[in-house]
C-alpha positions as CSV (number, residue, x, y, z in Angstrom):
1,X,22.5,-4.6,-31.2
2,X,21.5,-4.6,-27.5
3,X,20.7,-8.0,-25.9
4,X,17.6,-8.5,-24.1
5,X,16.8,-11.7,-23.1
6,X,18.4,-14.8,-22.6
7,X,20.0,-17.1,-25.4
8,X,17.5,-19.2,-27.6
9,X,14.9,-16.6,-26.1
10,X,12.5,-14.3,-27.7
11,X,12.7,-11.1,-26.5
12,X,9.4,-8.8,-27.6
13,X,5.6,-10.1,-27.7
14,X,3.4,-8.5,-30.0
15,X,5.3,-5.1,-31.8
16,X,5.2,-2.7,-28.4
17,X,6.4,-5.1,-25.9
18,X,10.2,-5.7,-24.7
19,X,10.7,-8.8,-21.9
20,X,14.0,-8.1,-20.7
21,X,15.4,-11.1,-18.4
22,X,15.0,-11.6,-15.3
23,X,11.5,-11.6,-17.3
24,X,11.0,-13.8,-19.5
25,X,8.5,-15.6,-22.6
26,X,8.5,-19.4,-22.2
27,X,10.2,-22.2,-20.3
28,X,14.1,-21.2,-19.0
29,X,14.2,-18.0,-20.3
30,X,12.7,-16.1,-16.9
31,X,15.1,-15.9,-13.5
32,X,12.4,-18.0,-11.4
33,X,9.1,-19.4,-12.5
34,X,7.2,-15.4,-10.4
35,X,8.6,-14.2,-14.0
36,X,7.6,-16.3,-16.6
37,X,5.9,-14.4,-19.1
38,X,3.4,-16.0,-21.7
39,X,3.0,-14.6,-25.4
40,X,-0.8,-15.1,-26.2
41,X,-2.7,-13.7,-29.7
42,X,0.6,-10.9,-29.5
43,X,-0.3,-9.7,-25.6
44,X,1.9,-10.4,-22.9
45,X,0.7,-11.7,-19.5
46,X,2.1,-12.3,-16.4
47,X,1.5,-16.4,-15.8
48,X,2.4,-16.2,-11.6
49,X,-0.1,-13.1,-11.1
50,X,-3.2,-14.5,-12.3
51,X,-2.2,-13.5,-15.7
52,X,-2.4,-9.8,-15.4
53,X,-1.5,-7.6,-19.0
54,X,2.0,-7.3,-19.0
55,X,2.0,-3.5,-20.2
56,X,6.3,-2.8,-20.1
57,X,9.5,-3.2,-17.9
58,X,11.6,-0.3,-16.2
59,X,15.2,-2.2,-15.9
60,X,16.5,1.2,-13.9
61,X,13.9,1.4,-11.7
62,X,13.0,-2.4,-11.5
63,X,9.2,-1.7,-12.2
64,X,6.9,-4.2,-14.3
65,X,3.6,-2.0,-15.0
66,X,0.7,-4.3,-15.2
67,X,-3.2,-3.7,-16.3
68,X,-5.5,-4.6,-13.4
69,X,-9.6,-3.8,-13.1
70,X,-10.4,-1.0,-11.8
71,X,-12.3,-1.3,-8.1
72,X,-15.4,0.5,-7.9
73,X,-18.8,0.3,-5.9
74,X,-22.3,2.6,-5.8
75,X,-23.5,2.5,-2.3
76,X,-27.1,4.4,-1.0
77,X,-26.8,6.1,1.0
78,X,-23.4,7.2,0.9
79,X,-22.2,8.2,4.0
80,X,-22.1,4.6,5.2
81,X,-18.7,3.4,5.3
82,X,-17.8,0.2,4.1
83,X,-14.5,-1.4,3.0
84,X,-14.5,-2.1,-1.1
85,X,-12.4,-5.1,-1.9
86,X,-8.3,-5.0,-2.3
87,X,-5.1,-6.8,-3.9
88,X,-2.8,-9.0,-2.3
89,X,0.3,-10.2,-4.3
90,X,0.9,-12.9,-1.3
91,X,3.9,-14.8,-1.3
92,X,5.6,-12.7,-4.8
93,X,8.3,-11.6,-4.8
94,X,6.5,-8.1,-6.2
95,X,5.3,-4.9,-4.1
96,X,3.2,-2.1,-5.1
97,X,5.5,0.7,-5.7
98,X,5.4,3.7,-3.6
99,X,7.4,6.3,-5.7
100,X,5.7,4.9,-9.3
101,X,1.8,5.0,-8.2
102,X,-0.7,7.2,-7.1
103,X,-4.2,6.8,-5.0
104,X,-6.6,8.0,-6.6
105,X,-10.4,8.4,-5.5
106,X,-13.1,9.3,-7.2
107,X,-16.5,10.4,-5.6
108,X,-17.5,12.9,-2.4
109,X,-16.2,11.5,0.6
110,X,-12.7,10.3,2.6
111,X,-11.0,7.2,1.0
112,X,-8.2,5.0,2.3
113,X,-5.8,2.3,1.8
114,X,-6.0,0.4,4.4
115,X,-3.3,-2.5,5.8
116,X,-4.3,-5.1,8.7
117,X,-6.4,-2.1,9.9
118,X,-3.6,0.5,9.8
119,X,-4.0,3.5,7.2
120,X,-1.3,4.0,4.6
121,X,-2.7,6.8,2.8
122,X,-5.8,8.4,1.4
123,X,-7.6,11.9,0.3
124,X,-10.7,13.8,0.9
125,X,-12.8,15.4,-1.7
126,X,-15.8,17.8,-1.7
127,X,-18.9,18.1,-3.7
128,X,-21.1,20.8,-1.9
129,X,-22.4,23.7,-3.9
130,X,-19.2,24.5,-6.5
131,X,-19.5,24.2,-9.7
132,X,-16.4,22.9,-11.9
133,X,-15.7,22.4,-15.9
134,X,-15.5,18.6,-17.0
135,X,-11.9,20.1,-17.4
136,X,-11.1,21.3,-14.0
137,X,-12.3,18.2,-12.6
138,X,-9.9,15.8,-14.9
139,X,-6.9,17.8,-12.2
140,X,-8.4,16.1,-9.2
141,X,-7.8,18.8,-6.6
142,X,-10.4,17.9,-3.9
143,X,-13.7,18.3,-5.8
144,X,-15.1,15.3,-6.7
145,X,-11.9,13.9,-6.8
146,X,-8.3,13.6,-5.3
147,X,-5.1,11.6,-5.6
148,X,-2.0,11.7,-3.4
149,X,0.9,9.4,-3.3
150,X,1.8,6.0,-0.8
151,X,4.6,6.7,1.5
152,X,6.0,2.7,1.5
153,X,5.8,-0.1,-0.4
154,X,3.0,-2.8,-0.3
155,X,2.1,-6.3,-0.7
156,X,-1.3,-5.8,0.2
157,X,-4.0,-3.3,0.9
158,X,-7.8,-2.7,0.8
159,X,-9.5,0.3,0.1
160,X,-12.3,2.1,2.8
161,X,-14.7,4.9,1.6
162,X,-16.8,6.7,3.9
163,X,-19.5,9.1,1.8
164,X,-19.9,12.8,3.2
165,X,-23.5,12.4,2.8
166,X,-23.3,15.6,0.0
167,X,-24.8,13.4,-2.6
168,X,-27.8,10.8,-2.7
169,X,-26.7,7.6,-4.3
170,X,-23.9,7.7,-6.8
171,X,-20.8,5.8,-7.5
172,X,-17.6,5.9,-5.4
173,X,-14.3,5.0,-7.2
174,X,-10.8,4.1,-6.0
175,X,-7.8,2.7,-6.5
176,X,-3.8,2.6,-7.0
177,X,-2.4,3.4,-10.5
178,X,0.8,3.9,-12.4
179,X,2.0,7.4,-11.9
180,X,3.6,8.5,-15.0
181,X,0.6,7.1,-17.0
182,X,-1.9,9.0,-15.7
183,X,0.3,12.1,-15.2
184,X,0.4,11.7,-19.1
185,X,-3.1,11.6,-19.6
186,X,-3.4,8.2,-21.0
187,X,-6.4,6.9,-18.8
188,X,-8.6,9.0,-17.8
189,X,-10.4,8.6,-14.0
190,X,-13.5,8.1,-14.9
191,X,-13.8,6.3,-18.3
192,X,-11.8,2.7,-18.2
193,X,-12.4,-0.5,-16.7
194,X,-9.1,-1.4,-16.5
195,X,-6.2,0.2,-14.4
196,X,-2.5,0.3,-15.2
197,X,-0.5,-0.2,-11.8
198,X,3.6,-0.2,-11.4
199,X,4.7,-3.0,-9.1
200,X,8.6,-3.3,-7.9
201,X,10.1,-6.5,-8.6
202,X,12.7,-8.0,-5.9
203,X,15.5,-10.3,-6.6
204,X,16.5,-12.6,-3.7
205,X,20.2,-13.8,-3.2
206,X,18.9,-17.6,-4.6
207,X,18.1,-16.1,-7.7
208,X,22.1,-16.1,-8.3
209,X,22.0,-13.1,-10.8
210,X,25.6,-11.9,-12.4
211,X,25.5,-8.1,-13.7
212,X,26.5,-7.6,-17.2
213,X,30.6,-8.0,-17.7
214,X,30.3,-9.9,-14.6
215,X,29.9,-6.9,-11.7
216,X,28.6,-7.7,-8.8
217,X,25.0,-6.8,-8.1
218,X,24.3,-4.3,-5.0
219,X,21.9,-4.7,-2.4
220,X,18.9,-2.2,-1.9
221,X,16.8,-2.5,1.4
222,X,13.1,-1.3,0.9
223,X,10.5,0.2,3.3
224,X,7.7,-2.1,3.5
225,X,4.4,-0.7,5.4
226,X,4.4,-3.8,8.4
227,X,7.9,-2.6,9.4
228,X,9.6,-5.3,8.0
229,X,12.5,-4.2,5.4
230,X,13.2,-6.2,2.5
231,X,16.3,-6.9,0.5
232,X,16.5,-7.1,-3.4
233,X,19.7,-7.3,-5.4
234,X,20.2,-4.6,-8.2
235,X,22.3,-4.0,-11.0
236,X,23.7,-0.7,-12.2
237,X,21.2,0.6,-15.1
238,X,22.7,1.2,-18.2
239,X,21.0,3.0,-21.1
240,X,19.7,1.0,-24.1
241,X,21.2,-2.3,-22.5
242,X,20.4,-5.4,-20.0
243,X,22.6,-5.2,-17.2
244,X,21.1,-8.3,-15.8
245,X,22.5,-10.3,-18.5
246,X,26.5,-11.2,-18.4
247,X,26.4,-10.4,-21.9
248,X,23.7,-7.6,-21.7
249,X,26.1,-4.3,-22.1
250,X,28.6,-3.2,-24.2
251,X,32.5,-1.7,-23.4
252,X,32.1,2.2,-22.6
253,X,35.3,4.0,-23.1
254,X,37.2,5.7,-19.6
255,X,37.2,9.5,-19.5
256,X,38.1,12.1,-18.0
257,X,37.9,13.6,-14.6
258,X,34.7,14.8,-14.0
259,X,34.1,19.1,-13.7
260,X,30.9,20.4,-12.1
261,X,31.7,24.1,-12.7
262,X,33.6,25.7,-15.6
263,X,37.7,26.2,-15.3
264,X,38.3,28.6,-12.7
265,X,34.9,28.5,-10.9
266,X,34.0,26.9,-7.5
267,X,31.8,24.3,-7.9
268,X,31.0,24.6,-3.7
269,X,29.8,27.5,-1.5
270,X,29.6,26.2,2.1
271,X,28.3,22.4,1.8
272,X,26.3,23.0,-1.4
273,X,27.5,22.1,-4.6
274,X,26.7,24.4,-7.5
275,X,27.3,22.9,-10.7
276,X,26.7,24.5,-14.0
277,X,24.8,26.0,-15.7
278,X,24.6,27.8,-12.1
279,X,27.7,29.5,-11.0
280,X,29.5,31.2,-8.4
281,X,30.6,34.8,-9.4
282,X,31.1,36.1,-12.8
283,X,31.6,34.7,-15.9
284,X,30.9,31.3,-14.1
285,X,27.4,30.8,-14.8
286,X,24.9,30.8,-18.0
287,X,23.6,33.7,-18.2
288,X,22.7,36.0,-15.0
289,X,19.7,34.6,-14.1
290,X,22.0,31.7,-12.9
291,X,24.6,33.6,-10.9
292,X,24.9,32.5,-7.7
293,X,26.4,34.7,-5.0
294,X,28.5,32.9,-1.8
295,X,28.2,34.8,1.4
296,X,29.6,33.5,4.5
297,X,29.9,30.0,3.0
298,X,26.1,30.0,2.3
299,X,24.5,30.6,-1.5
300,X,22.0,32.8,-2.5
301,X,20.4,32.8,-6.2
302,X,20.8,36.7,-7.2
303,X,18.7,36.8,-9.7
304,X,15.7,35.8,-7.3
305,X,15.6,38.1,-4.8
306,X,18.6,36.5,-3.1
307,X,17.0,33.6,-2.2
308,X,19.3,31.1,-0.7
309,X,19.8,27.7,-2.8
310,X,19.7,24.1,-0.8
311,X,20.6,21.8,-3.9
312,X,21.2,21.9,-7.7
313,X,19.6,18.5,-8.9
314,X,20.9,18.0,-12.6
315,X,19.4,14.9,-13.6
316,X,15.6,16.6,-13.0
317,X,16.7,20.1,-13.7
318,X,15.6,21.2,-10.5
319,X,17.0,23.7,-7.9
320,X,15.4,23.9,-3.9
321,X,15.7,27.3,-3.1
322,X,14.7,28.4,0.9
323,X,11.4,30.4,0.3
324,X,11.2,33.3,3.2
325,X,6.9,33.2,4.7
326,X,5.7,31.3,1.7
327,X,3.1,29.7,4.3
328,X,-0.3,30.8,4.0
329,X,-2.1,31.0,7.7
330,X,-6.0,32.6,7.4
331,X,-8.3,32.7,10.7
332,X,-11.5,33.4,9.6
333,X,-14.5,33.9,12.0
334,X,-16.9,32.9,10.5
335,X,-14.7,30.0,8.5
336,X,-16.8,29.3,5.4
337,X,-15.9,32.8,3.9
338,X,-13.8,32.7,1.1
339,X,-10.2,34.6,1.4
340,X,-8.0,35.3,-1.4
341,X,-4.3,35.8,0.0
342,X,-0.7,36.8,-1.9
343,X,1.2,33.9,-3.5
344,X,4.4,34.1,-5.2
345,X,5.8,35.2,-8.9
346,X,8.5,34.0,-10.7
347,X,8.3,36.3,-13.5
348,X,10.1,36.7,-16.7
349,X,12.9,34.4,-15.0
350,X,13.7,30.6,-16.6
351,X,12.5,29.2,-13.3
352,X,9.1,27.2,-13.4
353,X,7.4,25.7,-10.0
354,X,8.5,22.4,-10.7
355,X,4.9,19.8,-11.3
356,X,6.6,16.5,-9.7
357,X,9.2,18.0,-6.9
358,X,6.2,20.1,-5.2
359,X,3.6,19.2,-3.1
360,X,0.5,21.8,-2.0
361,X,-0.4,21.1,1.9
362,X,-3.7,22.4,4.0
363,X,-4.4,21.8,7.3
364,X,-7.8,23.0,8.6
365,X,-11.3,22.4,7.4
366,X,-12.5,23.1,3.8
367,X,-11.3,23.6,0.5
368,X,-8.4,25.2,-0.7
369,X,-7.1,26.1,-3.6
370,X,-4.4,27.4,-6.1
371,X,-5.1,29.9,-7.7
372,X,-3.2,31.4,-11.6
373,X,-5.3,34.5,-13.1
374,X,-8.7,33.2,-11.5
375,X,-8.3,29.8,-13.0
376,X,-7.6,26.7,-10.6
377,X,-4.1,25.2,-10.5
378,X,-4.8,22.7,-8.2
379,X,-6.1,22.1,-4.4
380,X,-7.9,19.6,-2.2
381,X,-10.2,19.8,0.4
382,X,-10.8,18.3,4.4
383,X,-13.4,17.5,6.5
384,X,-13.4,17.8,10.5
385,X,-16.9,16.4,11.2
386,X,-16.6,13.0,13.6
387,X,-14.6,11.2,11.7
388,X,-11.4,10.1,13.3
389,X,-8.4,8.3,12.5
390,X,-4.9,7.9,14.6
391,X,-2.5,8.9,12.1
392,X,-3.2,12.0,11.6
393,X,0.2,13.1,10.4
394,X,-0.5,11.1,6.8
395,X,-2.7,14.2,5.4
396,X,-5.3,12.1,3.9
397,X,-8.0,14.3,4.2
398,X,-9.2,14.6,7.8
399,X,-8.1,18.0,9.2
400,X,-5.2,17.5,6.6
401,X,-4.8,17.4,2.9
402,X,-1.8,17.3,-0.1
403,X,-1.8,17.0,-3.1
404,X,0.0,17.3,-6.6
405,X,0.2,19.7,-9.4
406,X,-1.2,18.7,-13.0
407,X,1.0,21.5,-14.9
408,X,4.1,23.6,-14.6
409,X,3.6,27.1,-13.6
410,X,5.0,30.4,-12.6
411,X,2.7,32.1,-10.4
412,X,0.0,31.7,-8.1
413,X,-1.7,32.4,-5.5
414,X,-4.0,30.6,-2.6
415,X,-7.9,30.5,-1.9
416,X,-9.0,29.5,1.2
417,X,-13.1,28.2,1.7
418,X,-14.4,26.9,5.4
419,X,-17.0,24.3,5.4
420,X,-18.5,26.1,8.4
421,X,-17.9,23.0,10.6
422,X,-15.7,24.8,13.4
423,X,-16.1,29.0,13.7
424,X,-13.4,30.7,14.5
425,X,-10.5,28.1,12.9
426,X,-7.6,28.6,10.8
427,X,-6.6,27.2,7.6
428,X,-2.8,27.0,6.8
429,X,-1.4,26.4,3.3
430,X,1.7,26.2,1.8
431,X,3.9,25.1,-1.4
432,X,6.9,23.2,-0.4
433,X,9.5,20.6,-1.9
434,X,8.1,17.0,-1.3
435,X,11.4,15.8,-0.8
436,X,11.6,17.3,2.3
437,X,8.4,17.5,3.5
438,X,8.3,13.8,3.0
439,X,11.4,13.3,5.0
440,X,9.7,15.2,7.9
441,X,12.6,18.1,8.0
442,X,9.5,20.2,7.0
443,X,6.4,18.7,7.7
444,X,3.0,21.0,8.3
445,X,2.6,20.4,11.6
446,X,6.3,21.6,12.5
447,X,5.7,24.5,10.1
448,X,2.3,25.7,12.0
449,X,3.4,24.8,15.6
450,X,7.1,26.2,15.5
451,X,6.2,29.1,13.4
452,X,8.8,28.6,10.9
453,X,9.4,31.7,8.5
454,X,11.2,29.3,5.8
455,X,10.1,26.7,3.5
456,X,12.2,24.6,0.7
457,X,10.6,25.3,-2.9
458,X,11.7,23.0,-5.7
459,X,12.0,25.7,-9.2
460,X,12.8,23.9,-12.8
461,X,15.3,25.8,-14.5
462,X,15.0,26.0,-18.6
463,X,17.9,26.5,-21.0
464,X,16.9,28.4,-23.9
465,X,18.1,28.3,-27.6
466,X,20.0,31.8,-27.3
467,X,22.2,30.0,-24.2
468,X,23.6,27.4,-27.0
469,X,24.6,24.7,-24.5
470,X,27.3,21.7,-25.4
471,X,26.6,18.8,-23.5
472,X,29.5,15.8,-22.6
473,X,31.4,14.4,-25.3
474,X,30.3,17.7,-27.4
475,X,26.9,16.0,-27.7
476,X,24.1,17.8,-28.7
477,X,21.1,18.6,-26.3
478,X,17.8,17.5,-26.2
479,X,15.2,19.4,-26.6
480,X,12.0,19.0,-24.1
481,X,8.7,20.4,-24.2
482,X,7.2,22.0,-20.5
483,X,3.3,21.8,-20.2
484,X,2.6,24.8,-18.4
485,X,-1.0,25.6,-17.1
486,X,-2.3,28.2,-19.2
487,X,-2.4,25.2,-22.3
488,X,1.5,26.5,-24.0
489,X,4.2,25.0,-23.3
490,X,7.9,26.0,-22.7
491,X,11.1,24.7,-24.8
492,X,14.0,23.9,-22.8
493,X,17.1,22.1,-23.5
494,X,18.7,19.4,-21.6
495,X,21.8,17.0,-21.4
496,X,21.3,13.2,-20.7
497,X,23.6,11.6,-18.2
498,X,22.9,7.8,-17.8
499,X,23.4,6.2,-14.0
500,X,26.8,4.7,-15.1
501,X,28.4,8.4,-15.0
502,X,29.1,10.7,-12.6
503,X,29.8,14.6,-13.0
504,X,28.1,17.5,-15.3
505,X,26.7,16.5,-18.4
506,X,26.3,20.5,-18.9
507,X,29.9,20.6,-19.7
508,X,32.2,19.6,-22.6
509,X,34.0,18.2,-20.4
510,X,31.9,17.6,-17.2
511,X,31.6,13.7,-17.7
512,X,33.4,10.3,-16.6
513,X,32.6,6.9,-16.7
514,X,32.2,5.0,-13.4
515,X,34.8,1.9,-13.4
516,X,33.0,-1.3,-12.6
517,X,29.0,-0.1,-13.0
């Protein structure tokens, strides 16, 4: 039985609730007093942060996800703009996660995270004269509400909201809050008092920690908003088990070497690895859908209109394909006319626009929105009246917006609607793999100015049950269910590799343990 927590030490408060060390329930069973953990009436609270609801730990991604209040205020009138209170987690050794959270704003205005007076992040919604399902609303595309994601990590913010003026009175919402939660649909925006939030925990080199079996822990170096990086020791996740306890993990047996393409295949055209199911000629792949073709040393994905592949990610069953004029530029004179332009089809094909690796960018002034069969996928919306802020290249709403997808899908297409402020202005829209755009290899501005025809698009591949996979070890697969936007979803089947191996759990024998993690 796996070993959680330190000997003599209870493990679990209440029946939902695991405290894996360096966390910890009582006296000596925590790595420093930051973690102590106290047990009261079967709830967990965290003693060091004012004894916020200790809601679960994430040992591979060293997250603790804790319940906070939700920050909220009614102003009249509101186009005032005022600064609503924030969080500050001072001297901890814990920082608001970037990659686990998401802003989220509520209301008809521009909101903003703010730091010592410098924006992080924020959106932009729109309330003037369109009308919207309770439903619709719940996506948060830009009317009424928006969300969009923190590009570093925090130990402190406050929030500004600045009211459009669209609406007399009313309350304005906003605040940070644990991605995967709300992706889920376990709170809803509107109807709690209380927020669930993700914050990363560091580990300093005082805190003297020794891996399970004894490895050595690794350092990680975060990007913290003020410019200063921080260090935090890590230990190599394994699945099931505490690696932050000596004794925390059990023996895994040494295997083979690992494959990434079946015997007699390439596994590499040019600098790109294509691992299976893809493959690279015949017989090499899954079925033809997945057959790759290599010409001069670059790949292209036959099956989709020989569009050329960047990278085959198999942990998130994802491949980044280079999308020829996916960008969507529309110069309307005057600008608050609605335009309706082409997007993209996937088809019959196992490919799916993949919810979490996209991101949906505008830059001009209005609303815009994707579209599947009339219905709205998704969308946010700008303004371009006085307001101004420096950092323009954020997106957070002023001449600028992103944001995410709620479903899976396989088509759409883009609706551009001015808001009259500027005549004669163009709106510019595009789907493209946050990855990149958040690395700045693609970011809107390069796109618009340098007239680029490409863009990277991240697809989800699906394995059905006529492909009758065998994962590592001869395992079986897993079988996972694919929301898509229409309200079905889509079966697929996958293979689970934990962090401690490298290679293609896709194959029999695609899999080896790593020595020493």
């Amino acid at each position: 039985m796996a070993k959680f927590a330190k000997t003599g030490c209870t493990d679990t408060c209440g029946n939902n609730v695991t405290i894996p060390f360096p966390f910890g329930i009582g006296a000596g069973c925590s790595v420093n007093l930051w973690y102590v953990v106290e047990c009261k009436f079967n709830k967990p609270y965290l003693s060091a942060l004012n004894n916020l609801e200790f809601l679960g730990v994430d040992l591979e991604n060293q997250t603790v996800t804790l319940s906070t209040r939700r920050i909220s205020d009614c102003q009249k009138p509101v186009w005032n703009s005022y600064d609503v209170m924030g969080v500050d987690l001072g001297e901890s050794p814990f920082f608001f996660s970037k990659s686990h959270n998401k802003f989220v704003f509520v209301g008809c205005g521009n909101a903003a995270i703010m730091n010592n007076g410098s924006v992080v992040t924020g959106c932009s919604t729109s309330c003037r004269n369109v009308t919207f399902t309770g439903s619709d609303r719940n996506n948060c595309y830009g009317i009424h509400c928006c969300q969009t994601a923190i590009p570093q990590y925090l130990s402190s913010y406050n929030i500004n909201i600045t009211g459009l003026g669209e609406e007399d009175g009313g309350c304005l919402s906003a605040y940070l809050m644990d991605k995967a939660l709300y992706e889920e649909g376990k709170f809803s925006v509107t109807n709690t008092s209380s927020i669930p939030i993700s914050l990363l925990w560091t580990l300093s080199k005082s805190d003297q920690i020794d891996c399970c079996d004894v490895y050595t822990p690794y350092k990680r170096v975060l990007d913290v908003f003020n410019g200063t990086p921080v260090d935090t020791w890590k230990c190599y996740y394994h699945k099931d088990k505490n690696p932050y306890l000596i004794d925390g993990c059990d023996d895994d047996p040494e295997i083979e070497t690992p494959k990434y393409a079946k015997t007699d295949c390439n596994d590499t055209c040019g600098n790109v690895r294509i691992p299976y199911p893809f493959g690279i000629g015949a017989n090499c792949s899954l079925n033809q859908w997945y057959h790759v073709d290599c010409i001069s040393s670059i790949p292209y994905l036959r099956a989709l209109n020989h569009l050329q592949v960047l990278m085959v990610d198999l942990k998130n069953l994802t491949v980044t394909i280079k999308v020829s004029s996916p960008r969507i530029i529309d110069c309307q004179t005057p600008v608050w006319n609605s335009s309706e332009i082409m997007g993209m089809e996937l088809g019959m094909s196992p490919f799916l626009f993949s919810r979490p690796h996209n991101k949906f960018v505008f830059e001009g002034c209005g609303t815009v929105m994707m579209m599947d069969n009339g219905s709205v996928l998704t969308g946010c919306s700008t303004t371009c009246s006085s307001l101004t802020h420096s950092d323009s290249n954020n997106c957070y709403g002023i001449g600028c917006c992103e944001t995410a997808f709620p479903h899976y899908f396989n088509s759409f297409n883009i609706n551009l609607i001015g808001l009259g402020e500027e005549e004669g202005s163009c709106g510019t829209a595009f789907l493209v793999d946050e990855a990149s755009y958040e690395e700045g290899r693609f970011s809107d501005p390069f796109i618009v100015k340098n007239n680029t025809p490409f863009v990277p698009v991240s697809l989800m591949w699906t394995v059905a049950d006529m492909d009758q996979i065998t994962c590592c070890y001869g395992n079986s697969p897993t079988r996972r269910k694919v929301d898509m936007f229409n309200g079905t979803t889509v079966d697929t089947w996958t293979c689970y590799s934990p962090s401690y191996y490298e290679g293609n759990p896709y194959l029999i024998n695609g899999c080896k343990y790593i020595e020493g993690v």
